[in-house]
C-alpha positions in Angstrom: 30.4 23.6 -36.6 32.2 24.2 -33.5 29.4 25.1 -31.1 28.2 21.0 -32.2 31.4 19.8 -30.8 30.6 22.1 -27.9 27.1 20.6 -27.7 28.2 16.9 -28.3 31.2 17.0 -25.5 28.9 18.9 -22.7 26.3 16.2 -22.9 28.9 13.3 -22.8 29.8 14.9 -19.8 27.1 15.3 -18.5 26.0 11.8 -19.2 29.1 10.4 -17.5 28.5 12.1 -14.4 24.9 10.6 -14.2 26.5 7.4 -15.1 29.1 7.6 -11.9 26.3 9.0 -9.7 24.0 6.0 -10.9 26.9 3.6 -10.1 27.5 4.8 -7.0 23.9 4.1 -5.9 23.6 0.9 -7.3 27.0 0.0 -5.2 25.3 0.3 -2.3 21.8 -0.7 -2.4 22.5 -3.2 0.2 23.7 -0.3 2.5 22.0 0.5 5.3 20.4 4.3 5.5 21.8 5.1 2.5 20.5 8.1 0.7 20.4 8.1 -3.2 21.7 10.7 -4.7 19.7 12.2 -7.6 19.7 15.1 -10.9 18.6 16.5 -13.8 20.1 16.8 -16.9 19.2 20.8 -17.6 20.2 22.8 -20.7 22.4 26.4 -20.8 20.4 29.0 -22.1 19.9 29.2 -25.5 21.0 32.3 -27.6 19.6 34.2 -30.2 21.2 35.0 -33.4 20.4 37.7 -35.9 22.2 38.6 -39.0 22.8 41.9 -40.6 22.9 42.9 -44.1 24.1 45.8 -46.2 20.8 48.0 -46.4 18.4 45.7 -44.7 19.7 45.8 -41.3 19.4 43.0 -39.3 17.0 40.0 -38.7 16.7 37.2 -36.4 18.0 33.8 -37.4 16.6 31.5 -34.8 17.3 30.2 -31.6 20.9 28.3 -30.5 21.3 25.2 -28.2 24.3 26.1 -26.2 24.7 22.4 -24.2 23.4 20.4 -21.2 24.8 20.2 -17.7 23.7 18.0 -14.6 22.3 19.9 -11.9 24.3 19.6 -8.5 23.7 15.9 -6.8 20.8 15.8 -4.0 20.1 13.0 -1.5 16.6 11.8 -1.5 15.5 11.8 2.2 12.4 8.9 1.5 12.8 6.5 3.9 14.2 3.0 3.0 12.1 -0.3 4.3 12.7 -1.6 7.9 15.0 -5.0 8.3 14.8 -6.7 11.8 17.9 -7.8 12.6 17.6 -8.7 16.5 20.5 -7.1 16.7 21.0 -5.0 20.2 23.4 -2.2 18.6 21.2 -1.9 15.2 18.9 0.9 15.5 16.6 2.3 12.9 15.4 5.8 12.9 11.6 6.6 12.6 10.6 9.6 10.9 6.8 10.8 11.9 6.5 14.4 11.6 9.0 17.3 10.5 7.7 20.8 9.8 10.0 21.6 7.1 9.0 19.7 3.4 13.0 19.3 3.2 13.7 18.3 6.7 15.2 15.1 8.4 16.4 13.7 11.1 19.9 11.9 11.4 21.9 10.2 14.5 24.7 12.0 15.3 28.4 11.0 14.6 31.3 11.4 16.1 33.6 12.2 12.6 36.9 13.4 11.9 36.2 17.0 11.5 33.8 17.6 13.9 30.2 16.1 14.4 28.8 14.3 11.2 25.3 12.9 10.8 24.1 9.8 8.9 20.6 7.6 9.3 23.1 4.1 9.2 22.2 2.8 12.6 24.7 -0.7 11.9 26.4 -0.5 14.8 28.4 -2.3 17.3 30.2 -2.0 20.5 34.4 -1.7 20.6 36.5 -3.1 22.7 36.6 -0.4 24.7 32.8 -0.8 25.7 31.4 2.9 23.3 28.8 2.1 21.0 30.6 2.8 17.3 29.6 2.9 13.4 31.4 -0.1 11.6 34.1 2.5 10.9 34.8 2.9 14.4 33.3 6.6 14.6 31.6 6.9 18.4 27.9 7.6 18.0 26.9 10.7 20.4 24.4 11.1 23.0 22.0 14.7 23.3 25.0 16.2 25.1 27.8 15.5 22.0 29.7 12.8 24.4 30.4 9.1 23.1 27.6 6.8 24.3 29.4 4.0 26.5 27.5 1.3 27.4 30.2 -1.3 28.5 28.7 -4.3 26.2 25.7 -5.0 23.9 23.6 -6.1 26.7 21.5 -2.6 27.0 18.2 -1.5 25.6 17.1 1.5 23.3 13.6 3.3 24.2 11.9 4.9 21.3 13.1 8.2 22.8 16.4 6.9 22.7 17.6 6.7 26.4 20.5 4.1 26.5 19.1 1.5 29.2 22.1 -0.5 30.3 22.5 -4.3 32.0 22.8 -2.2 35.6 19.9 -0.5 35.5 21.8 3.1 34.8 21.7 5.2 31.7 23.8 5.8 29.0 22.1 9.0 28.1 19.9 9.5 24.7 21.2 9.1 21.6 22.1 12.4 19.8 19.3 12.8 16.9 19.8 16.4 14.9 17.2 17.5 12.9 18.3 19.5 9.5 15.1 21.5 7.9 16.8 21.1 4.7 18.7 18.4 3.7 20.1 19.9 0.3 22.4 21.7 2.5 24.1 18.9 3.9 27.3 17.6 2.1 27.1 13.9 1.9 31.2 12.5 2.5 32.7 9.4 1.1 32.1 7.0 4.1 28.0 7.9 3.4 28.2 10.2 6.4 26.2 14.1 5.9 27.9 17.2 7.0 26.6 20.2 7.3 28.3 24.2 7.5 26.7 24.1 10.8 26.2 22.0 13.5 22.6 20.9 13.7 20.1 21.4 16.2 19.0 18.5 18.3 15.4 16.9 17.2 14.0 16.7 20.6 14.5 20.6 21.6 11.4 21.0 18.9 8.0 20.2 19.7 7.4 20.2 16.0 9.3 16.6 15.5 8.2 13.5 16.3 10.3 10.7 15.5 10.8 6.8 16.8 14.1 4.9 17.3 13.7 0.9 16.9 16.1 -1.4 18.1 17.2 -4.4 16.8 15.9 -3.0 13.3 17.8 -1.1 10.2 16.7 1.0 7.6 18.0 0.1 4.2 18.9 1.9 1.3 16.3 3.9 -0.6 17.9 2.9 -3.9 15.8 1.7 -6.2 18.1 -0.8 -8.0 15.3 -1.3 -11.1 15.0 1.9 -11.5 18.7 3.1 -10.7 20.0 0.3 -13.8 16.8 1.5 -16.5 18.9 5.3 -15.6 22.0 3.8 -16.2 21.0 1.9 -19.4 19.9 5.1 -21.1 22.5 6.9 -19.5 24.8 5.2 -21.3 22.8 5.5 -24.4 22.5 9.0 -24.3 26.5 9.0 -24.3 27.3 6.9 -27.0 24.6 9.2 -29.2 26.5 12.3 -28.4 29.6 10.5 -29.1 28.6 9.1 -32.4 27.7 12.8 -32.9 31.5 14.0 -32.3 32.8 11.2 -34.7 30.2 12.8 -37.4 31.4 16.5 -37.1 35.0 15.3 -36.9 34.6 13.7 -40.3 33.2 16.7 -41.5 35.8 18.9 -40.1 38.4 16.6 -41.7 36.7 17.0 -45.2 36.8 20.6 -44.9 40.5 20.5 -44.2 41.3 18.2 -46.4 39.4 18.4 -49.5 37.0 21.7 -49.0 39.9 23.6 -48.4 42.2 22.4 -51.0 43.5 24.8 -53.8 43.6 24.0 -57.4 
């Protein structure tokens, strides 16, 4: 009777951390590049039992369910819809043509441990005149160093060369390409790291890919979809819990009255 409380506990577990992953997409389906995360609930293996008897030796009983788990959270890479936002620091990144099934290509990020990488092109300009996220991390150029371009008066080319109000350059914007992007370890500001550093996109013929200004890419969350998950998410948890009540009653009756002498 123990392995059902076993059973019962490892799939409200794993229900609530679908639930919190769920949640967590949902909170920001109105944020721009984000990446959903997504699972699978998967089951442990499932043992065999056999019994022996005196003089018969022993015999298979049947197969044992030994719990669920959810599998290790991925980001979907599928490219959220286009918002124009006439916005000069807004830039959305274009994906044409990778030559890995898992590959992407990210803007690169100025973070707190090193270089981080995210497809949120939100931007804006400090006071200091470097083009920054809304967290005030400096986005990089191809050569790692802060892109400055003095105010918001400058123009992106689909390459990404920084055009600014003098007629110089700012340098083109740092794109990295990861070929698979179930390596990278998404943080809790929506950035991706990555063990590391990422090569640039443009050193490989292989890529194409287009950078629009005044344009974002939204979320990939499907909210419909993301609260139907959550519904029987929730569901799914309240069965298996209703399933822990039942085998604590029974435990209890054993104790109690199964048990009892006399």
């Amino acid at each position: 009777m123990l392995r059902g409380f076993y059973n019962a506990a490892s799939g409200m577990a794993a229900q609530q951390r679908k639930t919190d992953m769920l949640n967590n997409n949902i909170a920001n389906a109105n944020t721009p590049g984000y990446k959903s995360d997504q699972s699978a609930i998967r089951t442990f293996p499932e043992q065999l039992l056999h019994a022996e008897n005196a003089g018969r030796g022993p015999h298979t009983i049947g197969a044992l369910g030994t719990g669920v788990y959810m599998q290790d959270q991925a980001p979907s890479f599928t490219p959220g819809e286009l918002q124009e936002t006439n916005a000069p620091a807004d830039a959305a990144l274009l994906q044409a043509e990778v030559p890995d099934e898992n590959g992407a290509v990210l803007f690169t990020v100025q973070g707190e441990e090193g270089t981080a990488y995210t497809r949120n092109g939100n931007w804006t300009v400090d006071a200091e005149g470097f083009l920054t996220t809304a967290d005030g991390q400096y986005i990089l150029n191809n050569e790692g160093a802060p892109v400055e371009t003095g105010n918001e008066s400058f123009q992106i080319t689909g390459n990404g060369t920084v055009l600014l109000e003098n007629g110089g350059e700012a340098g083109q914007l740092g794109v990295a390409y990861a070929p698979d992007t179930n390596d990278l370890v998404k943080t809790e500001a929506g950035m991706f790291e990555a063990e590391e550093e990422l090569g640039a996109a443009a050193d490989n013929e292989n890529i194409r890919y287009q950078i629009k200004q005044g344009f974002l890419e939204q979320s990939n969350t499907d909210s419909t979809q993301a609260m139907t998950e959550l519904m029987e998410a929730y569901r799914m948890f309240e069965s298996n819990q209703k399933v822990m009540q039942t085998y604590d009653r029974s435990m209890e009756k054993a104790v109690n009255e199964v048990g009892r002498l006399g």
